[in-house]
Each structure stands twice: as structure tokens, then as C-alpha cells.
C-alpha positions in Angstrom: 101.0 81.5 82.9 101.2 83.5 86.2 98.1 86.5 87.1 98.8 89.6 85.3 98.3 91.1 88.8 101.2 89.1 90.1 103.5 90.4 87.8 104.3 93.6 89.1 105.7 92.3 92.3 107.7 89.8 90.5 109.3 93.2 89.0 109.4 95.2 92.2 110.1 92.2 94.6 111.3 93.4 98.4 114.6 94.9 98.2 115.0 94.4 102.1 114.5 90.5 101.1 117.0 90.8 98.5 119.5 92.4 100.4 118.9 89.8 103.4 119.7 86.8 101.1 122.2 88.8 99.2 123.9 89.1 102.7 123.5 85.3 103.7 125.7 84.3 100.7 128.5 87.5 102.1 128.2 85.2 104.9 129.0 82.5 103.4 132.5 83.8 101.5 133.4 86.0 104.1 132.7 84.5 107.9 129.4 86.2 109.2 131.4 88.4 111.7 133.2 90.4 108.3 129.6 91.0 106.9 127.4 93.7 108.4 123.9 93.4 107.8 121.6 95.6 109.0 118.7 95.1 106.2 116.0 93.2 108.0 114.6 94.1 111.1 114.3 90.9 112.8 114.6 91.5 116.2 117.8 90.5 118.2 116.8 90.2 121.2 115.7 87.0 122.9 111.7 86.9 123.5 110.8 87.4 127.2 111.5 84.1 129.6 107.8 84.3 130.6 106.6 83.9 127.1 108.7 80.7 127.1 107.2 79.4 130.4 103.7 80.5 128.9 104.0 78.2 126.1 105.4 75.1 128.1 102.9 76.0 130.7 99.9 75.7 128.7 101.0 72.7 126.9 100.9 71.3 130.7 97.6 72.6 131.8 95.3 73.2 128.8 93.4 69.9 127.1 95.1 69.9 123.8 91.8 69.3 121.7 91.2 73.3 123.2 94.7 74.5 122.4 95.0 73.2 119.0 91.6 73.6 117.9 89.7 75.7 115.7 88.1 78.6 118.0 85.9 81.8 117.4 87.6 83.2 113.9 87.8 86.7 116.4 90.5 84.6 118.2 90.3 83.2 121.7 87.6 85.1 124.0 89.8 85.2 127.3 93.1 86.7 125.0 91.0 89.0 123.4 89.4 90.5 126.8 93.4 90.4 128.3 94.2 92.2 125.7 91.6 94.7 126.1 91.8 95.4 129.8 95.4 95.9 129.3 95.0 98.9 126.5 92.6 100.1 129.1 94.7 100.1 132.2 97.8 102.0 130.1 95.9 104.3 128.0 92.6 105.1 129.7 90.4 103.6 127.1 87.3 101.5 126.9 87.6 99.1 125.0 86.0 95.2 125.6 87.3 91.4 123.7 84.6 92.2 120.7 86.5 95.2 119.6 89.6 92.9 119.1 90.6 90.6 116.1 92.9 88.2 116.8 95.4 88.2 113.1 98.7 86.6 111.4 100.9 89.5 112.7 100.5 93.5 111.2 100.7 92.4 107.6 97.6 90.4 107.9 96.0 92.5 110.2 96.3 95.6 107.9 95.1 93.3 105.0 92.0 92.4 107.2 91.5 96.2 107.5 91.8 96.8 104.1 89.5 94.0 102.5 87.4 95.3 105.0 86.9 98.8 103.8 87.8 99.1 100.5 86.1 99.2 96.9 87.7 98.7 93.8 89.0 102.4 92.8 89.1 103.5 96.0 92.0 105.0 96.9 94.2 104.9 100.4 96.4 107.9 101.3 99.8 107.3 103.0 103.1 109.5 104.2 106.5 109.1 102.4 108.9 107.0 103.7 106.3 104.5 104.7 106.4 100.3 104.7 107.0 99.2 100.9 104.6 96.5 101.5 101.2 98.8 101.8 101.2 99.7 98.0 101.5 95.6 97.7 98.7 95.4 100.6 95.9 98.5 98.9 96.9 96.5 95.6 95.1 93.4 97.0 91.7 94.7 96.9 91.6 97.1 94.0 92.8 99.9 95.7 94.9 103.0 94.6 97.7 104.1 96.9 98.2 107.6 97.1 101.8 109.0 99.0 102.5 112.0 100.3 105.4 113.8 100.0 108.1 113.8 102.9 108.6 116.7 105.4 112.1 116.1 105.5 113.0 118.4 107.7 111.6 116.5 110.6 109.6 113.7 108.8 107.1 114.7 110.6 103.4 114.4 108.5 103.6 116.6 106.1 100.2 118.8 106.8 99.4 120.8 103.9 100.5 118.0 100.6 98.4 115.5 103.0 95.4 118.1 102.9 95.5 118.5 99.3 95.7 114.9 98.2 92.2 113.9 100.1 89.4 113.8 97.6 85.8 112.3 97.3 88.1 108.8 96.4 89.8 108.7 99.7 88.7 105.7 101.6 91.4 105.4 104.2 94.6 106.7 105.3 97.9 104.4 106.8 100.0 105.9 109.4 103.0 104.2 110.7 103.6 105.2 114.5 106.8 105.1 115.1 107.9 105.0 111.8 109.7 102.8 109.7 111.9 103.4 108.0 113.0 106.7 109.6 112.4 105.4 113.6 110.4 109.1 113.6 107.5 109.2 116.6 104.6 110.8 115.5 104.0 113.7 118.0 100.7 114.5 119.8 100.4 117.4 118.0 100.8 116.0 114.6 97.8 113.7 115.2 96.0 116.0 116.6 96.4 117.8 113.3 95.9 114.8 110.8 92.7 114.0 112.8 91.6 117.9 112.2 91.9 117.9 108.1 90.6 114.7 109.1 86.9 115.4 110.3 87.1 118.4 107.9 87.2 116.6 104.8 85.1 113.9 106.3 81.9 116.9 106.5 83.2 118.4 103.1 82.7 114.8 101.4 79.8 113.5 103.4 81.7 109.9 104.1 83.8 108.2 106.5 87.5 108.5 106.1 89.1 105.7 107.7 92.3 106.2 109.6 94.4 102.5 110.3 97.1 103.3 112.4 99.9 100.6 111.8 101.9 100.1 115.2 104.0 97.2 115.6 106.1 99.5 117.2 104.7 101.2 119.9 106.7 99.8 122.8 110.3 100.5 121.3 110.6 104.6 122.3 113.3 105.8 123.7 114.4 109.4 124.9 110.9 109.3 126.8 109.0 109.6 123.9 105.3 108.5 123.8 103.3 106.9 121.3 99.3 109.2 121.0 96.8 106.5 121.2 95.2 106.9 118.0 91.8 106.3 118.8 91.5 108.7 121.5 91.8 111.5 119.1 89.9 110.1 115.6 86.9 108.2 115.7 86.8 106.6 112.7 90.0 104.7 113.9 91.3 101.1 113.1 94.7 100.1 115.0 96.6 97.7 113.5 99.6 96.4 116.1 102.2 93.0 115.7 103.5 91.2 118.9 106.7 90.3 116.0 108.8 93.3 117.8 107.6 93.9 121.6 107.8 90.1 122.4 110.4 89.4 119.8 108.4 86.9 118.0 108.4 87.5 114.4 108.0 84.6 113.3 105.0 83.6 114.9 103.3 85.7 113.1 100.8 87.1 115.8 98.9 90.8 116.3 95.4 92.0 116.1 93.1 94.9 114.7 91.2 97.2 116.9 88.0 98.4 116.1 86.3 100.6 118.6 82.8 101.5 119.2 83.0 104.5 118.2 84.2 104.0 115.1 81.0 104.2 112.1 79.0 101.5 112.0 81.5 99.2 114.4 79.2 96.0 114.5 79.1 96.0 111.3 82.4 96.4 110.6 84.0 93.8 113.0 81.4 91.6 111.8 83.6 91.9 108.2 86.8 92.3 109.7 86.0 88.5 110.9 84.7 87.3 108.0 87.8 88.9 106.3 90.2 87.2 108.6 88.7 84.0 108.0 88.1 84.2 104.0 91.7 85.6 103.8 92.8 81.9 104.1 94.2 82.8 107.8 90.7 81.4 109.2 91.8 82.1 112.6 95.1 83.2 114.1 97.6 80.3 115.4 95.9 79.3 118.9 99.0 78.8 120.9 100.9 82.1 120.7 97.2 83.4 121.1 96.9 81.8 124.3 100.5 82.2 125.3 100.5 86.4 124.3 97.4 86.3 126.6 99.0 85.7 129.7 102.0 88.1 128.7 100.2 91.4 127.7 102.0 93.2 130.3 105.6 92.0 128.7 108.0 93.5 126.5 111.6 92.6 125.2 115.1 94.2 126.5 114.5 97.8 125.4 118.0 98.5 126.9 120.0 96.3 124.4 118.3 98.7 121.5 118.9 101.8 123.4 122.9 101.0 123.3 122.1 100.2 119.9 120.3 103.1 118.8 122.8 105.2 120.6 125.9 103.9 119.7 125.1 103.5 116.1 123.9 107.2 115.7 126.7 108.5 117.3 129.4 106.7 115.4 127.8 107.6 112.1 127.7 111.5 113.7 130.9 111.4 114.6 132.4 110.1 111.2 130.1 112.8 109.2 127.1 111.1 108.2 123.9 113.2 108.5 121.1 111.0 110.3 117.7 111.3 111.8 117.9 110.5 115.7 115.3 107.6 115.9 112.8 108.4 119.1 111.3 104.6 118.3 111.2 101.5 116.3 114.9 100.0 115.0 115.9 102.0 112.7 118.1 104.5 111.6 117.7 107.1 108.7 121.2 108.1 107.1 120.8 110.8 104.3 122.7 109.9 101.3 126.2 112.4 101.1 126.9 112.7 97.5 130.0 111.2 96.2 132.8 113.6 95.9 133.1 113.3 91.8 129.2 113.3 91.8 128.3 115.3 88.1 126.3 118.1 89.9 123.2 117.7 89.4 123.0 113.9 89.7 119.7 112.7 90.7 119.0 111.4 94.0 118.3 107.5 93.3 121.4 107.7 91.6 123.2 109.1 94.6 121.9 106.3 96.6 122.3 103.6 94.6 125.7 104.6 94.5 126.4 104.8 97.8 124.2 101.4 98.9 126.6 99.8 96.0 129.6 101.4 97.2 128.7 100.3 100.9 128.8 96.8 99.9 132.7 96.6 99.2 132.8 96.8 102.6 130.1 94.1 103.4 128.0 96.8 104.9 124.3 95.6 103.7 121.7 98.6 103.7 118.1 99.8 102.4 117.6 102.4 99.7 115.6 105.3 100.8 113.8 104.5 97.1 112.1 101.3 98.8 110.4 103.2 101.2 109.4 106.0 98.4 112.0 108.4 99.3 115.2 108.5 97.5 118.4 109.8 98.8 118.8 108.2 102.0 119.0 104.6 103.5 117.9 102.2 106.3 119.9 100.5 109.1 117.8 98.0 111.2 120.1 98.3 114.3 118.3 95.5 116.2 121.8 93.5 115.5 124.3 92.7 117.7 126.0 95.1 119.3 129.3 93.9 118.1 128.1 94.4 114.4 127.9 97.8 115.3 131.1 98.2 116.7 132.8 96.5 114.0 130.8 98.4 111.4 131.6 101.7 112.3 135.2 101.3 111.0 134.1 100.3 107.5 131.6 103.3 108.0 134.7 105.6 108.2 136.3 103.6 104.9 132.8 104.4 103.7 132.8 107.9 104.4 136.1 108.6 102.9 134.6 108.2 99.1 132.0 110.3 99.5 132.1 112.9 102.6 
């Protein structure tokens, strides 16, 4: 008999999974150039030819015993301290190798955080559409997650539900800069903002209210958009970031968390964060993509092939009628749902979209409800495909658009 905890996810298992496997077996009946799958965002572009040379270089030079040993749970001293002078350099910060934890990508990273901070009953505060996985991740540790209603007309934070859900229970908040799924940058002002009611209800409580800043994104902008640095405007600031989309290396499963001085009772609190990290079964993250993201901090994957992407894919789905968010960063595109023509009026808004995801189908067009990302009524398209999967998509698009626009 499986944990009674378990069983909720069994229920509510990933719909971007589903739909990823769902569209493996389309594949399969139909050739994969009929079937477009934009569900998953595994990036498409090849990881940087220095990270390549990296790897094969250090398996030249390095004693093997050091690169496939155990090290410091932290993570390698010399990759931590690259790390940290290059966050320095591009964003005027201070940071040294202690205030990095080396992790198993975001997901772990953000777990680490979490087990760090949180009490059972304690409850975590996030913005609608966010990551389905971070009810999953607060669930871990006893934690409640709270969401906050979407600004929808700019998906923006929205300010005043965010200031009225924080209560003596609020531990931490999650932020998700740029956003998935809606490829929305969070602007300056915005944090500026959320770090205001921030320090308000911090003094109106009397306790630190963590703010983890999830960023596996924060390279992919476009449109000369820029990603605030988090911790220059909130102390009490964790940053969680992946190397999975910059260096195109998903499944290598490498990131870290950042926790700065200045954050309460830092020592302290990277002291856990290690100890979490280790007793989360990870122990340490894998040594040679640590070593090998050490000597490439200063790389980043083709951001034109995305740009063509984001472009061409927004564009055509403009063009044929579709109402989308323009996505300033991550891969992603947010389409709102258009209600089918013989729609009963009044029909709800997960029926709308489950409608339209099923309808989509019949053209092997694989999407995301909006309702996995705690938003109904609009879906996800992880453009980082190939560009010809866009251009042979937008047809069926138009086939699409016919039944309901």
C-alpha cells in the first residue's frame, strides 16, 4: 500500500508529462514531422561547443579520483567562487563561493530552500500561472501553498490580492522571473513593489518573510528586456537558478541556491541549506557538470534561434486571430482560450480550454492547459522546437482557428 501522501499526485500527475508521452505515441502513428508538440520545454538548441570541450577537457587534465569523488556537500570550492565572481561582474553584487549551493537543477534547488525554511503549517505564497510543480514541492515539507490570483491584463504581480493573502502563516513567497508559463518579465518596478508589502508585513508580523526567486530563466529575454536581480532589492532573499535552459543541459540536472549575507541569520541558514542538500538523498550535486559549468559561467545557448522562434510563432498565431501574451523571456507562449463558436454562453472556463486543448489534437497540435498552471482559459506552447514545427504548425493553427474564432 502506497503513502497516503503520495496519492494526490498519482491523481494530479503532470499534465505536461502526459501530454509529452501522449505525443511520442502521435509520433509513432503519424511520422514525427505531422505531430506538433510544443508541451515540454526541453530546450532545442544544442549546448554551447565550449561546454563540450569542458567536459573532454577535464576528463584529460583532472585525476579522476577528484573528478568523480565525493566533495564539500556545498559543491566544488573553485565552481562555487566562479560562479560568484561572475554574478558579481554582471550585476554589481558581492557575493563570495559560501553563499552558493551547488544542487540537482531548480527543482532540487527550490526543494533545498524549502526544507530549509519551512514548518509544518506554514504556508508559502505564490502568483497564478506559476510552475505546477511548487504546490508538489511546499507539499514535501508540510507546507500550505497559497496562490494569488492573476493580473491578466499584463500578468504582471498582482499587488493588492498578494497584499491581502500575507498573514502571521506566511513563511515564504516563490516568484518565477521570467515566468513560465506566460514568458512574462517581471519589471523593476513590480519588485520593487513586492519587496515594499514585503518589509511592511515583515514589521507588522515581527518575522522574516522569505522571498525564493526561481530563475532558470534569466538569460532567455528578448526585446531588451532585463531580469531585476532579486537580491539587490529584498534582503531576506534566496535565488534559486538551473543551468537546464542557458547551457541547454536539462538533463544534467545542475543549478544552485543563493543565499546572501544579508539575508537573516545567513550562516545559519546555508549551514541547513547544506545539510538539506545532502539529507535530500542528492548528497552532493553531480561533480562533472559542476566542474565543467565552472569554466563556462560566462556561456549561454543560441538566443537567436528562440528569438525567430518566439517571433515567428506569435506572429502567426496574431495573424490567424489568436489572442496571445508577447513573451519578453523564457520559451513560452501564452494563447488565451477563444471560445468555440456553439459555446452555451456562459460555459466555464476549464471547459473552454479543455475543449479547445482536445480540439487541437485532431490536428496533432499537443498543448498545456492554462488549468495546470492554476489559470484556466488559456494554454502553453514551449516554442524551444524546431523552427520547422512552427512553420508547419501554423497551418493546422488556421484549421484550428476556424472552429472556434
Amino acid at each position: 500500500m502506497i503513502s497516503e501522501k503520495m496519492r494526490p499526485f498519482l491523481e494530479n500527475n503532470s499534465a505536461i508529462r502526459m501530454m509529452f508521452e501522449e505525443g511520442k505515441k502521435m509520433a509513432e502513428l503519424y511520422g514525427a514531422d505531422k505531430v506538433y508538440d510544443f508541451s515540454l520545454g526541453n530546450p532545442n538548441v544544442p549546448a554551447p561547443q565550449r561546454v563540450n570541450q569542458a567536459i573532454k577537457d577535464i576528463l584529460d587534465e583532472e585525476d579522476s579520483l577528484y573528478v568523480h569523488g565525493y566533495m564539500s556537500n556545498a559543491g566544488y570550492p573553485e565552481v562555487r567562487e566562479a560562479i560568484a565572481a561572475n554574478l558579481n561582474e554582471r550585476f554589481d553584487t558581492k557575493f563570495a563561493g559560501r553563499n552558493l549551493i551547488m544542487t540537482v537543477g531548480a527543482g532540487s534547488g527550490l526543494n533545498v530552500a524549502l526544507k530549509t525554511l519551512l514548518n509544518p503549517g506554514d504556508e508559502v505564497i505564490t502568483f497564478a500561472p506559476y510552475f505546477l510543480e511548487y504546490r508538489a514541492y511546499v507539499t514535501n515539507y508540510d507546507g500550505v501553498l497559497v496562490t494569488v490570483e492573476p493580473d491578466t491584463e499584463t500578468f504582471q504581480i498582482n499587488r493588492e490580492a498578494f497584499r491581502v493573502k500575507i498573514n502571521e502563516k506566511t513563511k515564504a513567497v516563490i516568484i518565477n522571473n521570467p515566468n513560465n508559463p506566460t514568458g512574462v518579465v517581471y519589471s523593476e518596478e513590480t519588485i520593487q513593489a513586492l519587496a515594499a508589502i514585503l518589509e511592511e508585513k515583515q514589521k507588522e508580523y515581527g518575522h522574516a518573510i522569505y522571498l525564493i526567486s526561481d530563475e532558470p530563466y534569466r538569460e532567455l529575454v528578448f526585446d531588451g528586456a532585463t531580469v531585476p536581480f532579486v537580491t539587490k532589492y529584498y534582503a531576506n532573499t534566496m535565488v534559486v537558478y538551473s543551468y537546464s535552459k542557458s547551457l541547454s543541459l536539462p538533463g544534467e540536472r545542475i543549478g544552485y541556491v543563493l543565499i546572501p549575507d544579508e539575508l537573516e541569520e545567513s550562516a545559519m541558514t546555508i549551514d541547513a541549506a547544506t545539510i538539506a542538500n545532502r539529507i535530500s538523498g542528492c548528497v552532493n550535486a553531480p561533480s562533472l557538470i559542476q566542474l565543467a559549468v565552472g569554466r563556462c559561467v560566462d556561456c549561454q545557448a543560441d538566443l537567436a534561434f528562440y528569438d525567430r522562434n518566439r517571433k515567428t510563432l506569435y506572429e502567426g498565431l496574431t495573424e490567424l486571430g489568436f489572442t496571445c501574451v508577447r513573451p519578453q523571456g523564457a520559451f513560452y507562449l501564452w494563447l488565451k482560450v477563444p471560445m468555440a463558436k456553439d459555446a452555451a454562453e456562459g460555459t466555464d472556463l476549464a471547459a473552454a480550454e479543455a475543449a479547445f486543448v482536445n480540439a487541437a489534437k485532431k490536428y496533432h497540435i499537443l498543448i498545456v492547459p492554462g488549468s495546470s498552471f492554476a489559470c484556466p482559459g488559456y494554454v502553453r506552447l514551449a516554442y524551444c522546437v524546431s523552427y520547422e514545427t512552427i512553420v508547419n504548425a501554423l497551418p493546422e493553427f488556421a484549421k484550428l482557428g476556424k472552429e472556434f474564432l
